[in-house]
C-alpha positions in Angstrom: 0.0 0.0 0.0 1.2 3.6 -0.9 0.1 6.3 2.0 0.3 10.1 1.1 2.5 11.8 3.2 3.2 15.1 1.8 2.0 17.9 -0.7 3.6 20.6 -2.3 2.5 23.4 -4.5 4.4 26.4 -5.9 2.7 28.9 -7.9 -1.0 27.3 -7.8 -4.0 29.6 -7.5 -3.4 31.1 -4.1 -0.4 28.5 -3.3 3.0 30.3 -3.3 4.9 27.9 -1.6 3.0 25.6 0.4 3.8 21.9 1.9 1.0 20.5 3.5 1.8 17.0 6.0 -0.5 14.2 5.6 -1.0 12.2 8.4 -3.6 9.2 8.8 -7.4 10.3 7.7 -7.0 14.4 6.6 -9.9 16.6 6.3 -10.0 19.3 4.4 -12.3 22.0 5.5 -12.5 25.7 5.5 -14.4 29.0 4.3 -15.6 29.3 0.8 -12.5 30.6 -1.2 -9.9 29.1 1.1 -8.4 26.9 -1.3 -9.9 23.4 -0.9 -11.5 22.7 -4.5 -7.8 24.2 -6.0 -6.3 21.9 -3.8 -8.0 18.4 -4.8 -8.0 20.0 -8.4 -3.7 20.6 -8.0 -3.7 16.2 -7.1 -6.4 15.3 -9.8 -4.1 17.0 -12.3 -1.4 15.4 -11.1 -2.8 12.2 -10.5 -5.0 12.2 -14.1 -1.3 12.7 -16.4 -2.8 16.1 -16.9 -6.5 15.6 -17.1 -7.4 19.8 -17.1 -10.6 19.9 -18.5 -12.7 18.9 -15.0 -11.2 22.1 -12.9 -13.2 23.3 -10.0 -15.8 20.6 -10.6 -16.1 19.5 -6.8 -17.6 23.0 -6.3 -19.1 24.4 -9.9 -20.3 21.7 -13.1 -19.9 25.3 -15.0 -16.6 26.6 -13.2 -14.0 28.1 -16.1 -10.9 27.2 -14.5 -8.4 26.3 -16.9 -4.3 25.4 -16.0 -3.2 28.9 -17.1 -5.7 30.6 -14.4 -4.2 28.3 -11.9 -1.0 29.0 -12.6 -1.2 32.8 -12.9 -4.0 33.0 -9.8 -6.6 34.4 -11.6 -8.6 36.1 -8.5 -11.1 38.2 -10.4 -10.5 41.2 -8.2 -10.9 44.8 -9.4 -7.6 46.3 -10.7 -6.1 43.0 -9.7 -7.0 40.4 -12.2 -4.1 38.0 -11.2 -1.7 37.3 -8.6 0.9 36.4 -10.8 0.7 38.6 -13.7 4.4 37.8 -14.8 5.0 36.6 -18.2 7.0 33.7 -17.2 5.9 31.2 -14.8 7.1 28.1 -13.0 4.8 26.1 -11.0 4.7 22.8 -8.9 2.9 20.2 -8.0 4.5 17.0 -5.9 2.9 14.4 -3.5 5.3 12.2 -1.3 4.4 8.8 -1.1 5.5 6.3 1.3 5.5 2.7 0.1 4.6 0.1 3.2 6.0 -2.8 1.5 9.1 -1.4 0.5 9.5 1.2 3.4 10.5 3.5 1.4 9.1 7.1 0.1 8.6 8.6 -3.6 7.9 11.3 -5.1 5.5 12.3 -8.0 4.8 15.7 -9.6 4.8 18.2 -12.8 6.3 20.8 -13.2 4.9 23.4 -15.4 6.1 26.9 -17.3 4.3 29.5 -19.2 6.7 30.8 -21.1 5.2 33.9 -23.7 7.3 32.7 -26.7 5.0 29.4 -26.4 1.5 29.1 -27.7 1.2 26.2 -24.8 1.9 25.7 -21.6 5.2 23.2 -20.7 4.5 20.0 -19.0 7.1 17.4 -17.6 5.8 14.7 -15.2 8.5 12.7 -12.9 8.7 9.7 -10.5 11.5 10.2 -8.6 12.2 6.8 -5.9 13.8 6.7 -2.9 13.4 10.2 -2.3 11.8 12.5 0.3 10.1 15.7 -0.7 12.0 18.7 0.4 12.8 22.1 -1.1 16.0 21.7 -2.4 13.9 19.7 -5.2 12.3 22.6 -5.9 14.5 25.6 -6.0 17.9 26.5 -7.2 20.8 28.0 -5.7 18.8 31.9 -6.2 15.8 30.5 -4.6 13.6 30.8 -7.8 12.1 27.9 -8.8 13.6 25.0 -10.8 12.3 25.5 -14.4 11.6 22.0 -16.5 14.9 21.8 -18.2 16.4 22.3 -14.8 14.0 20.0 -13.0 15.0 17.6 -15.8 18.8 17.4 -15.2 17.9 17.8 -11.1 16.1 14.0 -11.5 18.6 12.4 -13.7 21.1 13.8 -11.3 18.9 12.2 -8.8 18.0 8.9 -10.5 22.4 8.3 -10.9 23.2 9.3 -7.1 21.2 5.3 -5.9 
């Protein structure tokens, strides 16, 4: 059996940098706009390969939530239509896993980029074994985040060091 033990978003709807510990049953609860329904939407991604076309559906059929919204935090506030309103963006998504037959943990995740000189936004899914979530995955030396050619060379790095 494979027990969540960790999440990590950068750069999702209202998630600058957030790593949330899973521990036995987890509910999620909270105020309307608090970020529940971006958080299950940030693992079904995930989870689906990419699946982007169901957004927001655990609280609208009709909502209009798209990746790119997610990524830039579309908030819909006057004079403040985004909360990222950069033209490049890097964002994350990870879970931590930990196997109970092998005792060992994992991670899985995406890393995308909107990048203005491309039409779509840059996906690259990973499975990285033997390895704990932490932020070192995440970010470079500067403390920006790890872009997917960067991410890329992180895990093979990775992936030689076992």
């Amino acid at each position: 059996m494979k027990t969540l033990t960790k999440i990590k978003l950068i750069n999702w709807h209202g998630f600058y940098d957030e790593t949330i510990n899973i521990q036995g049953s987890t509910l999620i609860t909270g105020d309307n706009g608090c970020g529940k329904s971006t958080l299950l939407d940030a693992i079904y991604f995930l989870l689906s390969g990419g699946e982007d076309n169901k957004f927001n559906a655990a609280a609208n059929e009709n909502a209009n939530r798209n990746l790119t919204t997610y990524m830039r935090g579309k908030t819909g506030t006057e004079g403040k239509e985004f909360l990222r309103p950069e033209s490049n963006i890097i964002s994350h998504i990870a879970l931590e896993f930990y196997d109970n037959v092998s005792k060992q943990y994992f991670v899985v995740g995406v890393v995308l980029e909107i990048q203005d000189s491309k039409p779509k936004v840059g996906r690259s899914f990973y499975h990285i074994p033997n390895c704990v979530l932490t932020d070192n995955i995440f970010f470079n030396e500067t403390d920006s985040s790890r872009n997917i050619l960067n991410f890329r060379a992180l895990e093979k790095r990775l992936g030689h060091e076992r």
